[in-house]
C-alpha positions in Angstrom: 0.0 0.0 0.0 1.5 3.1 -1.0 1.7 5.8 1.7 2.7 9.0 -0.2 5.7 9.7 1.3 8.0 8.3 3.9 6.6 10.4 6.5 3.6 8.6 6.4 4.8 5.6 6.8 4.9 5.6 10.8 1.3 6.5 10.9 0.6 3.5 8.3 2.5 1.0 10.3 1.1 2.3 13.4 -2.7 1.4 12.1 -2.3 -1.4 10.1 -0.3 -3.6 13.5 -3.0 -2.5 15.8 -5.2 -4.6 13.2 -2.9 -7.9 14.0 -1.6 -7.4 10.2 1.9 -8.5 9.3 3.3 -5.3 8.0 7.1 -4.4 6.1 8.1 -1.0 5.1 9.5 -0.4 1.9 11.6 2.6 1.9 13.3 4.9 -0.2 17.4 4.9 0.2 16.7 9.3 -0.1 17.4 11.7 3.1 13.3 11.2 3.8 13.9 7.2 3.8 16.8 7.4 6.1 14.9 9.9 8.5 11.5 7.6 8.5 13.9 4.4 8.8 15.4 6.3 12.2 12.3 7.3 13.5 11.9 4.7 17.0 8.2 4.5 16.6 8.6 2.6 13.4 11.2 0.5 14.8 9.5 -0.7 17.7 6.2 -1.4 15.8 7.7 -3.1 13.2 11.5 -4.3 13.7 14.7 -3.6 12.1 13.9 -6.8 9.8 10.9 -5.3 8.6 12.1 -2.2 7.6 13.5 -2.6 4.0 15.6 0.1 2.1 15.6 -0.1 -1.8 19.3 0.6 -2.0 19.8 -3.1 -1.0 17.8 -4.7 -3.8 19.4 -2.4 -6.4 22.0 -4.6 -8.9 24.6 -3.3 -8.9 24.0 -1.2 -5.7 22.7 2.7 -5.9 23.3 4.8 -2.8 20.0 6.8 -2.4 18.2 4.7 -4.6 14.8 5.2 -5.2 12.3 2.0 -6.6 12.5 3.5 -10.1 15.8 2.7 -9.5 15.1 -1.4 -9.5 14.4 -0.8 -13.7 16.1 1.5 -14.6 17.6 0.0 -18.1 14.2 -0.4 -19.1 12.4 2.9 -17.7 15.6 4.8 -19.5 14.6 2.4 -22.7 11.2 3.2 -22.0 11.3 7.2 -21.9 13.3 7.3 -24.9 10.7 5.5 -26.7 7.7 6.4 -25.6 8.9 10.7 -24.3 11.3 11.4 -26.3 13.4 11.6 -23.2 17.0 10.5 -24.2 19.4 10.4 -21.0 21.8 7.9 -22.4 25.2 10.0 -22.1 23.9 11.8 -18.6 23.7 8.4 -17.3 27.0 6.9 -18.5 28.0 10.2 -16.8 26.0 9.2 -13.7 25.9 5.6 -13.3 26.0 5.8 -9.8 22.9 8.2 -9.1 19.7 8.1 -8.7 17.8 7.6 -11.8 15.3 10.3 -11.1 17.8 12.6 -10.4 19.7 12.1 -13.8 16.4 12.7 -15.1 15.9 15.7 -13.6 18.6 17.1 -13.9 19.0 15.8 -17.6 15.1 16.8 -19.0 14.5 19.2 -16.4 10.9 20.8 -16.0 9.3 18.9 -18.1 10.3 15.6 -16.5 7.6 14.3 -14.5 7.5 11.5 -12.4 3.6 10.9 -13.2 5.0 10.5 -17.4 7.3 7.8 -16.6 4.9 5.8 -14.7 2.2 6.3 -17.1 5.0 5.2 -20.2 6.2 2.1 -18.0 2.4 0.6 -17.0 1.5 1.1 -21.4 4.9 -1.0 -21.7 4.1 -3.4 -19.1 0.9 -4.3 -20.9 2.7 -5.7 -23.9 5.6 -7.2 -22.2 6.9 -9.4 -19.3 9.1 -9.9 -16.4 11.3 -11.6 -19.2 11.8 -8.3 -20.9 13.8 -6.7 -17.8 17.3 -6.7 -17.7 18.8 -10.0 -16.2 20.3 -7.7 -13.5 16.5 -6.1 -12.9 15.1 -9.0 -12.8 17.6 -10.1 -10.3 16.8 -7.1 -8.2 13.0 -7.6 -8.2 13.3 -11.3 -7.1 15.1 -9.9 -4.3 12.9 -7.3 -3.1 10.3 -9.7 -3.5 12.1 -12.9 -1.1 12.8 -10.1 1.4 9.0 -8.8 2.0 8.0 -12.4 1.7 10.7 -13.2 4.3 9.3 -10.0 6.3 5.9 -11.0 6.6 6.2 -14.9 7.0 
């Protein structure tokens, strides 16, 4: 369930426990993930193991990552295709950022978070996990074993 932003997330986790629900937060690997990660309430309703950070599911590993960065050869693929939005040389520049960042900096205003999404979902329609990148695929399994491992 997607709480907005990571501030939320203590409020989220807070509700969802007092209903006896198994619960794992997904976090960001930003300044706003590290500071909702830290925050004790969280800890003590959910646990360290339960708190998940996407820079740890990232192949090869992103400091600050964000989830788009779990596909990012295929949302870069993606935006050139279906936006026009070529950020081949900025990444090769950056391949150690966050993707959103590179596209921000990269298309500028008129990059918009809402865009990708909408591009990705019209691309998901007509293909499968097969069409990720090996390492993306990788890094999805991942995620997915942890919150299963979480919530068992």
């Amino acid at each position: 369930m997607p709480a907005n932003t990571a501030s939320k997330i203590v409020y989220f986790a807070t509700i969802l426990t007092s209903h006896n629900l198994k619960v794992a937060a997904l976090l960001d690997s930003d300044n706003a993930g590290d500071q909702a990660a830290r925050q004790e309430t969280l800890v003590h309703r959910l646990g360290s193991k339960r708190i998940l950070r996407t820079s740890d599911y990232t192949v090869p590993k992103i400091e600050h990552a964000e989830i788009e960065d779990l596909l990012r050869e295929t949302l870069v693929a993606v935006a050139k295709t279906d936006l026009n939005w070529d950020i081949d040389s900025a990444l090769a520049k950056a391949s150690d950022k966050p993707i959103i960042d590179v596209f921000q900096r990269t298309i500028g205003k008129d990059f918009s978070k809402y865009k990708l999404a909408k591009a990705f979902l019209k691309w998901s329609r007509d293909h499968s996990v097969s069409d990720l990148a090996p390492h993306e695929i990788e890094g999805c399994t991942n995620l997915i074993n942890a919150i299963n491992a979480a919530l068992k």
